[in-house]
N, C-alpha and C positions, 0 to 999 in steps of 0.2 A: 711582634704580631701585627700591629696598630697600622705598618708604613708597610704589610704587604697588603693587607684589605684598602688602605687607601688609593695607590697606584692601581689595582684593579679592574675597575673598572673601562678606563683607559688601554689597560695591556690585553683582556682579555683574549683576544684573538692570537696573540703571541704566547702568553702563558700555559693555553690548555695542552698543548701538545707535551707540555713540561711537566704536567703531574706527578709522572710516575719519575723524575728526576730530581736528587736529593740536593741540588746547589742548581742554584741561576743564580745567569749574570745582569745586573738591576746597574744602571746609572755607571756603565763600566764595573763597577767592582762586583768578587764571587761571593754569594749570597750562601749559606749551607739554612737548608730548610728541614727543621725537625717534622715529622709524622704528624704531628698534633697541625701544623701552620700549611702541611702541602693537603691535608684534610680538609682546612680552613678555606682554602683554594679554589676545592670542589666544588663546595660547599656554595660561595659565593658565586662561583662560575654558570654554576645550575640554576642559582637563582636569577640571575640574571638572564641566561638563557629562556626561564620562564618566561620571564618581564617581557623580552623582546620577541617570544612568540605570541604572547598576549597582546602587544601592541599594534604587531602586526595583522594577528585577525581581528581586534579592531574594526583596523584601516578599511578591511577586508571588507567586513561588515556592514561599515558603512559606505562604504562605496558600490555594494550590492544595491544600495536604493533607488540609487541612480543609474544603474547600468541599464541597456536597452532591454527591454521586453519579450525579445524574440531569442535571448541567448540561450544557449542547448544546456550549457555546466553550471553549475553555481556553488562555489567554497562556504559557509557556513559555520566552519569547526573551529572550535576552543572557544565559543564566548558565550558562554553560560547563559544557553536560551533554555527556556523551563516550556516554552513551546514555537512553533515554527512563527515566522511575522506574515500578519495577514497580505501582505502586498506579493507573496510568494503565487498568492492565485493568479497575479497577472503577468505572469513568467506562462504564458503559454504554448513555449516550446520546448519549455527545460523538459531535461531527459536523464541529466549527471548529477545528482545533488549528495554532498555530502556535509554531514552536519554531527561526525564525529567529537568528542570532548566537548557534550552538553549535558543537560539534563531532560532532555526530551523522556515523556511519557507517551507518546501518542501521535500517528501522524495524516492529515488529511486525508479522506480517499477520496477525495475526488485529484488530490495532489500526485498520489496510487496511482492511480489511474493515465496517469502522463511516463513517469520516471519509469527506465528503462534501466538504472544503477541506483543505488542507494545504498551509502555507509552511515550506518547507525553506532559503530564502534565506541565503545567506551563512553555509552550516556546512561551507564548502571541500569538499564533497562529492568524494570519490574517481569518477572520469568509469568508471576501468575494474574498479573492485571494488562501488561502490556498486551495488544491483541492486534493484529496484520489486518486491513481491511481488502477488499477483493482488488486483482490487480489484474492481469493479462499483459502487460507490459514490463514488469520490469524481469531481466534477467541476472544479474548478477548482485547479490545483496552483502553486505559486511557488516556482525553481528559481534566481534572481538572485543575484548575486553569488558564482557557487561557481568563477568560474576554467574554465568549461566552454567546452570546444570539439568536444561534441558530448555527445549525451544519455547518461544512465545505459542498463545493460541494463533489459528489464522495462517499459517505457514501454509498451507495446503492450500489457502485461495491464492497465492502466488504461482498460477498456473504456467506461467512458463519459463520458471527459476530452473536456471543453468547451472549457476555457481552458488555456494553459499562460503563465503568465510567466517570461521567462528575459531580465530586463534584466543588465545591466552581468556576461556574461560574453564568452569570446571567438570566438563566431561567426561564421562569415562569411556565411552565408548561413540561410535556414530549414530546421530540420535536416531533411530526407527521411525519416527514420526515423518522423516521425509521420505519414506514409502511412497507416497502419494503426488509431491510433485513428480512427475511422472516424466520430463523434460532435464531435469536434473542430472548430472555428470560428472560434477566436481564439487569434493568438498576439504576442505580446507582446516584440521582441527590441531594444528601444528601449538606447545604449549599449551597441550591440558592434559590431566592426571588421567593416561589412557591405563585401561587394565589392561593388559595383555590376553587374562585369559575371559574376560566379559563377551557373552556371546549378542547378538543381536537376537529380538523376539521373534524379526520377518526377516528375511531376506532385500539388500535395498541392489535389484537387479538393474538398474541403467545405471552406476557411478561408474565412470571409466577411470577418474584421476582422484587418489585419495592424498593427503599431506598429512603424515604424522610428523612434523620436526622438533624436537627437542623436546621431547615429552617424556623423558629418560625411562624409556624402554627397555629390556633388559632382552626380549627378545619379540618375534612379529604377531602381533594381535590377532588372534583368531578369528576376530569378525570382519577378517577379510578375506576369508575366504564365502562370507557370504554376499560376497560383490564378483560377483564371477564374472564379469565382462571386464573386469578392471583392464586397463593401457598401461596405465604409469601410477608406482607405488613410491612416495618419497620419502624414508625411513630417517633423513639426515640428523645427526647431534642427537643421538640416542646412546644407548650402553648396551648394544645387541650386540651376545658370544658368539651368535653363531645362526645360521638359516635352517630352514627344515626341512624336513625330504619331500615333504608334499609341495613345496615351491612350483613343482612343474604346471599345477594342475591351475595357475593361472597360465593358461591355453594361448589368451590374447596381450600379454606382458608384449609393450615395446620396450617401456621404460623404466628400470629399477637403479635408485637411487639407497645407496645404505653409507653414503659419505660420512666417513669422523665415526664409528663405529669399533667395536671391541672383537671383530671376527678374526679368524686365524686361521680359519679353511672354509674354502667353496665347496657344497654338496654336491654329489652327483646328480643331484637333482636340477640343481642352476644351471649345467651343462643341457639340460633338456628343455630349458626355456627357447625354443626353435622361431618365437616371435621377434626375439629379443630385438634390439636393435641401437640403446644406448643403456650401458652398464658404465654406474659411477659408484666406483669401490674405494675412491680414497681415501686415507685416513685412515686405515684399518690396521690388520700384522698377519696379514694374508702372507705364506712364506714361498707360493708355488702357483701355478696354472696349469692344471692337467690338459692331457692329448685331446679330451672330449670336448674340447673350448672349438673344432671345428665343430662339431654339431652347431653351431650358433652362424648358418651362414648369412642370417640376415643382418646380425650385426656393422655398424655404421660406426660409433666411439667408443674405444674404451679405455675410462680413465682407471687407472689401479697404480698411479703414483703413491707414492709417501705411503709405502706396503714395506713387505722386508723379502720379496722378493728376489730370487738369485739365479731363478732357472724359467723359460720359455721354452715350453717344446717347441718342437718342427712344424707340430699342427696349426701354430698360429698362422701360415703362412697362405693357409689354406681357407683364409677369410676373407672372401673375392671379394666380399663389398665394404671391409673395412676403410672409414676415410682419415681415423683420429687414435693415435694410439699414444696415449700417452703414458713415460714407464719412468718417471724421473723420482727421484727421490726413495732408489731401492736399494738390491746390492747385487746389480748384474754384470758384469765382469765381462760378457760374450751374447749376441744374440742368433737365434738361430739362421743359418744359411737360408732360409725358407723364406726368410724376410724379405725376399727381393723379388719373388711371388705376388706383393701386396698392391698390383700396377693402380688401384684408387687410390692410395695412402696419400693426403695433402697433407696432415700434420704427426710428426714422430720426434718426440720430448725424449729425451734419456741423460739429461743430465743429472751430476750429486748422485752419480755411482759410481764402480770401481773400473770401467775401462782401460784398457792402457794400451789397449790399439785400437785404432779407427775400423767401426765395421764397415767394410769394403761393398760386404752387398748392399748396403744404404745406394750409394751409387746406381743403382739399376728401377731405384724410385723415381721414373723418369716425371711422374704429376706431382711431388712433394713441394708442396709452397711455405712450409713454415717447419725448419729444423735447426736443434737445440740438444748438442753435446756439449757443454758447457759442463764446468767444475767434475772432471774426469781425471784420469792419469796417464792422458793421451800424451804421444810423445811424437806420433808423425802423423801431417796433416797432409793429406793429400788435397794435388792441385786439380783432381779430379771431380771435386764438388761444383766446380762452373762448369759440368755437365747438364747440372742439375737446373734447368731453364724458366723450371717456373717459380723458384725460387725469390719468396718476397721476405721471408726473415728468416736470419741468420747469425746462431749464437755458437761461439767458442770459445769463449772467453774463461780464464782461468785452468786453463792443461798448460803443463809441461814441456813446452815443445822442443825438439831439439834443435843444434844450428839449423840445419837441411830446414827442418818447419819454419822459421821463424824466415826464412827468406822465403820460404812459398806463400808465408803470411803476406808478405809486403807485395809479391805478386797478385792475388786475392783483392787485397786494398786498392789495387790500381787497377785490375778486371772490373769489380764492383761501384769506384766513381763514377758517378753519374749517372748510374744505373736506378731503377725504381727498386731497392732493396736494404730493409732494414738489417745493415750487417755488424753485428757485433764481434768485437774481438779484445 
């Protein structure tokens, strides 16, 4: 144990990637590292990793004293100020200050009064003594990690807060109290104990973009539907079964995100999101896309890779403005003929499925710049893909291909020399 913590130091950089590996190789010879020693590892690794962020803001720190006076950003974070340094008043342009991993209770206002961003992230913020003084200037604030289970006072005199981030505290729902900023649009409460079924007291009518991520949701929070103007909803790294019929009745949805989720079927309701314009389904055990996916003609990406996918209807083809479809990592076997319908389509992924013939209408995708059949059970490669003109990446690597392919492959390889095209084979 003794002569792995002592080399350490030294190997760091080399060792972390090795953690989750039971033998390294130390001074040429194989090393086998029991549990208790690659723990040890961590362990050392992280503290050190402390050390050298600590040194670093330091350096930071003290080099902020010196800096010119008219500078717009200023880094502050991780060095345990218990209040801001008076020399900060004569920063009379700053605008970016962040002073994350402190212990700040309190911050200037006449300092307010300048800053235009401000991250207060993880300085355990007191919820009932901590208090905002009046600002007009700043717009986007970061309040994460303070242990909060509801806002500071003062939040309302932040009259023209855009953003608020307030991941990894403990919320359960979107605080009501930013009712009031009235300018406000995005909030951000990605890891914290959301309830699903907690309703809001008011209505918060200007939020267009809300981020629930990993907040191990089981299914979508009801208090969003009292955000009725919502854009873009970001459900990602949750444990939702399933969507609800009322989904339509966000009216103005461009953007639903529900990546790395537990769903198994789209509603007929998602089919009537008519705003839509980028759906990110991946990760899920979605098994199908029904006909009603034309309804969606404003649609522009849709990722629904790593699904268990095995059928496309014909209606897909019927998504005039589609530019990004990505279907890799399903079990689709044939795409519909309709596909060649898609004259926007710049990127079409379908690898790590069951192919075993080249879809031929792909070729009629005369704007596709970036295509990847890769790891299929394709067996003939047509020399017809240097039709394809706008083409800048190029994956096929891993099929089967038969003689006839494998001399069209070497054809391809000598069309493509020299050319501006990442071609894999």
């Amino acid at each position: 144990m003794r002569f792995y913590l002592l080399i350490l130091p030294a190997m760091l950089g080399l060792l972390q990637p090795c953690f989750g590996q039971k033998e390294l190789i130390i001074g040429g010879k194989k090393r086998t590292l029991t549990p208790e020693q690659r723990d040890s590892l961590r362990q050392v690794w992280r503290k050190e990793r402390e050390l050298a962020l600590l040194a670093e803001a330091k350096e930071r720190f003290a080099a902020s004293q010196t800096l010119d006076r008219g500078t717009e950003e200023l880094n502050l974070s991780n060095v345990g100020l218990k209040k801001l340094p008076r020399y900060l008043k004569e920063f009379y342009n700053l605008k970016h200050l962040e002073v994350r991993g402190n212990e700040l209770t309190t911050i200037p206002g006449k300092l307010m009064k300048r800053l235009t961003y401000l991250d207060l992230s993880d300085n355990k913020l007191d919820q009932h003594s901590f208090k905002f003084k009046r600002s007009k200037t700043i717009t986007k604030l970061r309040l994460g990690s303070n242990n909060l289970t509801k806002l500071p006072r003062g939040i309302k005199k932040l009259k023209n807060l855009e953003v608020i981030i307030l991941a990894k505290n403990n919320f359960t729902r979107p605080p009501a109290r930013l009712r009031k900023n009235k300018r406000l649009y995005e909030i951000s409460l990605s890891m914290n104990p959301i309830d699903p079924a907690a309703r809001l007291t008011r209505e918060l009518p200007g939020i267009k973009t809300i981020s629930m991520i990993h907040c191990d949701l089981t299914g979508m929070p009801v208090s969003l539907w009292q955000m009725p103007a919502l854009r873009s909803i970001r459900l990602t790294d949750n444990q939702i079964t399933s969507l609800p019929d009322s989904l339509n009745q966000f009216v103005y949805l461009r953007d639903l995100a529900i990546y790395n989720n537990q769903i198994e079927a789209l509603p007929p309701s998602f089919y009537l999101l008519d705003s839509l314009e980028i759906a990110d389904l991946y990760f899920n055990k979605i098994k199908k896309i029904a006909p009603e996916i034309n309804n969606l003609q404003r649609l522009k990406i849709l990722y629904i890779s790593n699904n268990e996918i095995y059928h496309l209807p014909d209606e897909v083809g019927e998504l005039k403005n589609l530019e990004k479809l990505y279907l890799h990592h399903n079990k689709l076997s044939y795409l519909p003929e309709s596909i060649k319908q898609l004259k926007n389509l710049k990127v079409l992924h379908i690898n790590h499925n069951y192919f075993q013939e080249f879809p031929q209408q792909i070729l009629a995708l005369e704007n596709l710049e970036d295509l990847d059949f890769s790891n299929n059970d394709i067996t003939t490669l047509p020399y017809g893909i240097t039709g394809l003109t706008r083409l800048q990446l190029l994956f096929i690597q891993q099929n089967p291909w038969d003689e006839a392919s494998r001399a069209t492959l070497e054809k391809l390889k000598a069309f493509y020399a020299g050319k501006e095209i990442n071609f894999n084979y």
